[in-house]
C-alpha positions, 0 to 999 in steps of 0.5 A: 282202570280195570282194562289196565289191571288185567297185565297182571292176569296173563296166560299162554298155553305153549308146551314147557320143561316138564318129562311128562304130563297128562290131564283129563277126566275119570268116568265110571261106565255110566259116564259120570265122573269119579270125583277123589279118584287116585292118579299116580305114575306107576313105580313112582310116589307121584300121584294126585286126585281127581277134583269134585268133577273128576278130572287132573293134572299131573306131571313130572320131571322125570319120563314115565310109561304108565299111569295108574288110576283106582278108587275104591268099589273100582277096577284099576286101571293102567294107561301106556303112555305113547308121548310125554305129553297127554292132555285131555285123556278120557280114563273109564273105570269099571265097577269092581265086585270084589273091591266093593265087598270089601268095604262100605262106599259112601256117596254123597252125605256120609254117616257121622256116625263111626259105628257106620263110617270107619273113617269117624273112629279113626277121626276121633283117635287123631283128635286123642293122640295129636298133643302126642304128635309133632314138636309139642312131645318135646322141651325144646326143639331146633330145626333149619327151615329153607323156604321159597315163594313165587308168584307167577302170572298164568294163563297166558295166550299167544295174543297177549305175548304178541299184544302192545303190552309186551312189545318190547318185553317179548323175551319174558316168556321164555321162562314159562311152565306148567303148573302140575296141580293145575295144569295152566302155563305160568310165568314166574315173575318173582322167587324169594327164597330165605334160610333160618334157623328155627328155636322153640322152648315148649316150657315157656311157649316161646319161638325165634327164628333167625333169618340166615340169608334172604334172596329174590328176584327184583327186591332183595333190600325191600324188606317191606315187600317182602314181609307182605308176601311171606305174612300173606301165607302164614304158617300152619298146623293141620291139627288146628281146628281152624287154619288162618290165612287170607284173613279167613278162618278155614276148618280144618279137615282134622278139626274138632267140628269137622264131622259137622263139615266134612264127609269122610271115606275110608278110602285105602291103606297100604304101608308108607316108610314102612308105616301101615297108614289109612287113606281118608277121603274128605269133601264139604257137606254143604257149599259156599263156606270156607271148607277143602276137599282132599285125603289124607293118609294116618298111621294105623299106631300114633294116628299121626298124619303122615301126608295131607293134601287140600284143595279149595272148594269151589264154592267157598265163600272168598274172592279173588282166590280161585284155587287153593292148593296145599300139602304137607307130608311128614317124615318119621324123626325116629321110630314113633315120631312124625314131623313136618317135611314139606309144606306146599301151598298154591293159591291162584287170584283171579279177578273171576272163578271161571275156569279160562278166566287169567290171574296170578299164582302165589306158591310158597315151598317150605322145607325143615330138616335137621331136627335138634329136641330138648337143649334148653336155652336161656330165656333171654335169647327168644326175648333178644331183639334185632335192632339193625339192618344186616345188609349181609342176609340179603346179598348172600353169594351163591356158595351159601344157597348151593349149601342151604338151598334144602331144594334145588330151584328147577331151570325156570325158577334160575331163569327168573332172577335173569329176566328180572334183571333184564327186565328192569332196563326196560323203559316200558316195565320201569313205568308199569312199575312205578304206576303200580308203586303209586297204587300201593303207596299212594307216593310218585318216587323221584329217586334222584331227588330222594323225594316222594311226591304225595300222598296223591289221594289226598290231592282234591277234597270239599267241605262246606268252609273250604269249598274245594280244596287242593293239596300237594305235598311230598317227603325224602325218601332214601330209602325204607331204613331212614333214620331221618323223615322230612314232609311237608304239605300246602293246600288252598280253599277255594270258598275261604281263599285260604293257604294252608300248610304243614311240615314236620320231622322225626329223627331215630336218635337210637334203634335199640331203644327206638328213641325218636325225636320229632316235630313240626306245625301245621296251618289248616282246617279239621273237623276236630268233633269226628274223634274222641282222642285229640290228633297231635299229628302235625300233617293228619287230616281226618275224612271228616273235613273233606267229605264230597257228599254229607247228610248234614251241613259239613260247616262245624269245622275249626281254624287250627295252628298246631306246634308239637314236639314229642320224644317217644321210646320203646324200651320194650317190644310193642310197649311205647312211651311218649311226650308230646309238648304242644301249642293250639291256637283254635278258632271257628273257620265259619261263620254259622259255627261258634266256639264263644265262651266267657273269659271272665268269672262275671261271665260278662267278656267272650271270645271264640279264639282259644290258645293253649299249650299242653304236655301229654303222656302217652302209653301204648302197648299192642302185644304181637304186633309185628313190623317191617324195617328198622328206619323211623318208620316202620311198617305193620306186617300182620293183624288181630292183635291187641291195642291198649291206649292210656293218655294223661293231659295237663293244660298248661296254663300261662305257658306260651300264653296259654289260656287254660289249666285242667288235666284229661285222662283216657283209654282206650282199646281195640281188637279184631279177632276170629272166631272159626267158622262164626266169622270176625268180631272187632272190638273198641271201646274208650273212656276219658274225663276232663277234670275242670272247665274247658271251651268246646274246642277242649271238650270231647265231642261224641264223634259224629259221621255225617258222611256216607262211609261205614266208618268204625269208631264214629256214630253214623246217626249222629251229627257233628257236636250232637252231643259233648262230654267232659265224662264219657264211655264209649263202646263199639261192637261189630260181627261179620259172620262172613256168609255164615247166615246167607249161604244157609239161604237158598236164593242167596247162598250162591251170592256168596254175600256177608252179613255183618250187626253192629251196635255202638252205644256211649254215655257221658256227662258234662258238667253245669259248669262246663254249660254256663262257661260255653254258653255264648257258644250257642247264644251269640249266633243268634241274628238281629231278628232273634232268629237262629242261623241255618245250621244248628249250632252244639246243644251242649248235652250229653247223653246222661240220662241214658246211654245213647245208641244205634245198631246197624245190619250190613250186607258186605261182598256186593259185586265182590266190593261194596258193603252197605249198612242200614243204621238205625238211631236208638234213641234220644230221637226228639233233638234237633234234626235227629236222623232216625235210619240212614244208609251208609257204605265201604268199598274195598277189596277183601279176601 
């Protein structure tokens, strides 16, 4: 599998369009490298540094003659440049006497200290004066924003263009470049561009953008792919003490902690725009932690920066992204006044971090003009929402990026759409694209049947009543703005010898409201002890009930035929209201498993079938949650932000036959939030009540995890039914310190591992009432000879005394992709088959 992954991680070093490139390395006279060294083209403003080894990258698409390098406590030097091309230059620089009494050089940790370091006072007076700078001195403020994204492959050799891969597709490679902060040739594989217009009203913190026109390369409806890739490079603001982006918190190397990080040196200064500014030169103080390496240039007045760049270090603690490369640079809007220009961001993943090793570069260029301050707009135009799908911003003609296109695309980025188009009659790339539509998905598309078969991973699962049990399924699909949904599922155990399937649909009545109407019934089997919130989705099946490895016996499972229908709306943003009128028909699916109670006051009569219809009234807000699309579906476009749940559920007793009458209420909340450098804390918790007597299959069971998975919001020492409630509160918490604590570690800081705690605790209550009614639960499993069957059958407690809980410690990035918790029960050890300390694990890919 991962042979076949590595077509996207190509390389091909052949020489591309550029006017002029040199690389190499900066050395003083004792031949150690200069790291941070300045490099530019003599009478030009284009220039880079060198990295922590000294070496660079640059080039231009204009022809220059002569490049300069400096650094302070150095002789400068001038090189004659004989060809456009000049790869692997060796640059010596000189000790420089005069330049050395000038200013104090710092090596290795600087002083923290701006009585000492220069560049610390001039630090603190950024920090003093940046509420004063950017758009936050404004009421209100308009700007028109063009950006462009790329992803291209890099790395490419001439064996892989000439391999059976590419047979066929040869002419791909006709579009190769050189990336000038790399120096690696890339292949562009996909541009996006898109014009808006940017409103902002300080006074009420409120922002709106509106999109003008949208165009790429291969996708240009897919509005999900694209808001996937433009979420993958959040927007930014340098002051911040920390930027957010691969799911990390990055110090800033303007923050407030950074004399705690970094190591600062003033390096130069000269005017810029007319503008006095000083360069500061900046690099980690200790390895593997989410930090940059770079300077930046200040204006010696408004202490506003004028230009930053940053650069990775290459220690940091995240996979899969082997280079990270942004600059911004601000241009003066009127005298005192410095506002965002240009915004550039490179990142290159890779499966490893060597130098040789191929992946993919994802760029995102971002250019704001034609600044307007302090026009007052009414409220209601931020809260106005788009409600449908503008077929027009996608297909703009040429005549309107010729006049927004605030940059021009260079020879290779045109040359893309092309290729892309051509591409796409290839047989060969048709299938590479759909095997890899299958991954993302989980769905094999069949566009001439509007039908997606899947999902594929759900095709083969075991448990302890089922046996092995395969699934197949689908859904129509015309395309991702759909008013309307179909699915539909049918599956076969082979130890019960039982058919089990599901169909449901959902119509978009309304989109501003968003009013949808949906239903279905399902036939099929559900570990319904592994949640504490009952599930109403029709085709919903929880891991719990198709687990291949458990800790305990797997056979607690319940028979469940689920009619639902619902109506749900959306009059405000993120705030849903929904209806849910449902029929349950419940039984055990196993033999070894009951769900007896007494249907009689006598308490003389049982049962263990259970039918009951229930209406439920559902609220649920999740503020700054944004989506993709404007079908039935939509699809979440970004993380942390808050989920709050409330849930009332009356019994209907008598309708459609149904058994019993009692009312349940339940909220509950979810959140995940950075905090900086310390990492991730992720936060649930829930409480409920049932307020009459109900049989098992209504109460809520403390929700178990018999599997081997690290599953958030169960109980990993706990076994299905090991306790049940009719009251409870549950509370669940789990930091990741994201390699805070172990990069700390001498012989572990350089497995750039994450050490993640957990502890979960709940208490509850169930009545007598509720005992005495399921009694026969327990009681009726009992064999001829008074003996109690293998599995163990509910205890019909709950965890009143004291609140039941467990803790865990995880190490999480093992080979880039494992997580393993060790979990340790609490208490409440004397029960039956009580697992004090068990292991569980995940596996994922994460930034």
């Amino acid at each position: 599998m991962r042979t076949k992954l590595y077509f996207l991680f190509l390389l091909l070093p052949v020489v591309a369009l550029a006017q002029t490139k040199v690389s190499g390395l900066v050395k003083d006279e004792n031949g150690e490298s200069v790291p941070f060294a300045n490099v530019l083209f003599v009478n030009s403003n284009e220039g880079t540094i060198t990295n922590e080894d000294g070496r660079f990258y640059l080039e231009s698409d204009e022809t220059w003659s002569t490049l300069r390098v400096s650094f302070i406590g150095f002789e400068t030097q001038d090189i004659e440049l004989d060809q456009k091309v000049n790869y692997k230059m060796e640059i010596v620089l000189g000790s420089g006497a005069e330049a050395m009494s000038e200013v104090v050089i710092f090596s290795g940790k600087t002083s923290k200290d701006e009585a000492e370091n220069p560049a610390i006072k001039m630090l603190r007076k950024i920090w003093a004066n940046k509420r004063e700078n950017g758009l936050r001195q404004f009421k209100q403020y308009k700007y028109d924003k063009y950006e462009k994204l790329q992803f291209d492959l890099n790395t490419i050799d001439s064996a892989l263009i000439n391999s059976k891969l590419f047979k066929g597709m040869e002419f791909i490679f006709d579009q190769t470049d050189t990336s000038r902060v790399t120096g690696k040739t890339y292949l562009p594989i996909f541009v996006n561009e898109a014009f808006s217009k940017v409103y902002g009203d300080n006074v009420i913190n409120k922002e709106k953008e509106i999109l003008e026109g949208n165009k790429n390369s291969g996708f240009s409806e897919n509005q999900t792919i694209i808001t996937f890739v433009k979420d993958l490079y959040n927007d930014y603001d340098v002051y911040s003490n920390y930027l957010q982006f691969f799911d990390k918190s990055f110090t800033s190397p303007i923050s407030r902690t950074g004399i705690q990080t970094y190591n600062y040196v003033l390096a130069d200064s000269t005017f810029i725009d007319n503008k006095w500014c000083y360069n500061i030169i900046y690099y980690p103080r200790r390895k593997n932690e989410l930090t940059f390496k770079g300077d930046f240039w200040v204006n010696d007045t408004t202490w506003a920066i004028k230009e930053i760049n940053m650069q990775l270090s290459k220690s940091a603690n995240i996979n899969w992204v082997k280079e990270i490369y942004m600059e911004q640079e601000f241009d003066i809007v009127n005298d005192s006044t410095f506002l965002l220009a240009r915004d550039y961001f490179l990142s290159d993943f890779s499966f490893r971090k060597k130098e040789e090793s191929r992946g993919m570069y994802g760029k995102r260029t971002t250019l704001y003009e034609n600044y307007d301050f302090d026009k007052e707009l009414d409220k209601d135009f931020y809260d106005r929402e788009v409600y449908n799908y503008d077929k027009d911003v996608y297909n703009r003609d040429d005549a309107f990026w010729e006049e927004n296109r605030l940059e021009s695309l260079s020879k290779d980025e045109a040359g893309v759409y092309k290729m892309l188009d051509t591409l796409k009659t290839v047989k060969k790339f048709k299938n590479l694209y759909n095997a890899g539509s299958i991954l993302a998905s989980g769905y094999w598309e069949i566009p001439s049947l509007n039908f997606d078969y899947g999902p594929i991973f759900s095709t083969f699962g075991f448990n302890d009543v089922e046996g092995l049990r395969i699934r197949t399924g689908g859904r129509t699909y015309f395309g991702q703005n759909d008013l309307w949904r179909l699915e539909g599922f049918l599956a076969y155990g082979f130890k019960d010898k039982k058919g089990k399937f599901g169909l449901s649909g959902k119509w978009l009545v309304d989109k501003k409201s968003r009013l949808i109407f949906s239903g279905g019934y399902r036939q099929d089997v559900e570990q319904i002890g592994a949640s504490l919130t009952t599930s109403r989705d029709v085709l919903g099946r929880n891991l719990a009930s198709s687990s291949l490895v458990n800790t305990a016996v797997n056979d607690k499972l319940t028979s469940i035929k689920l009619a639902n229908v619902a109506v749900e709306i959306e009059p405000i943003q993120n705030l849903k209201f929904r209806t849910d009128l449902s029929l349950r028909e419940l039984a055990s699916a196993s033999p070894t498993f009951s769900l007896d109670y007494f249907t009689d006051e006598a308490m003389t009569t049982t049962t263990g079938e259970l039918k009951q219809a229930e209406v439920v009234f559902t609220t649920i807000w999740e503020p700054g949650k944004k989506t993709s699309g404007f079908g039935v579906e939509r699809r979440t476009a970004n993380e942390w932000f808050p989920t709050f749940f409330v849930s009332y559920t009356r019994g209907l007793e008598g309708t459609l036959d149904s058994d019993f009458e009692y009312d349940k209420l339940q909220f509950s909340f979810k959140k995940s939030t950075r905090l900086g450098g310390f990492g991730q804390l992720s936060i649930s918790t829930e409480v409920g009540k049932i307020f009459d007597e109900v049989p098992l299959a209504l109460l809520s069971p403390v929700p178990g995890n018999q599997s081997l998975f690290s599953i958030f919001n169960t109980y990993s020492q706990l076994n299905f039914y090991e306790f049940v409630t009719d009251e409870y509160a549950s509370v669940q918490l789990e930091h990741n310190f994201g390699g805070r604590i172990f990069n700390r570690i001498p012989l572990l800081k350089g497995l750039n591992l994450r050490e993640i705690i957990g502890i979960r605790g709940v208490i509850g209550n169930i009545s007598q009432g509720n005992i005495d009614l399921n009694r026969p639960a327990f009681e009726d499993l009992l064999f001829e000879d008074g003996m109690m069957p293998t599995a163990i059958t509910p205890n019909l407690i709950a965890p009143s005394s004291e609140p039941y809980y467990e803790y865990s410690f995880g190490v999480g990035n093992i080979f880039k992709v494992f997580r393993i918790d060790l979990n340790i029960r609490g208490n409440y050890n004397f029960l039956p088959d009580a697992r004090k300390v068990g292991v569980t694990g995940s596996f994922g890919f994460y930034f």
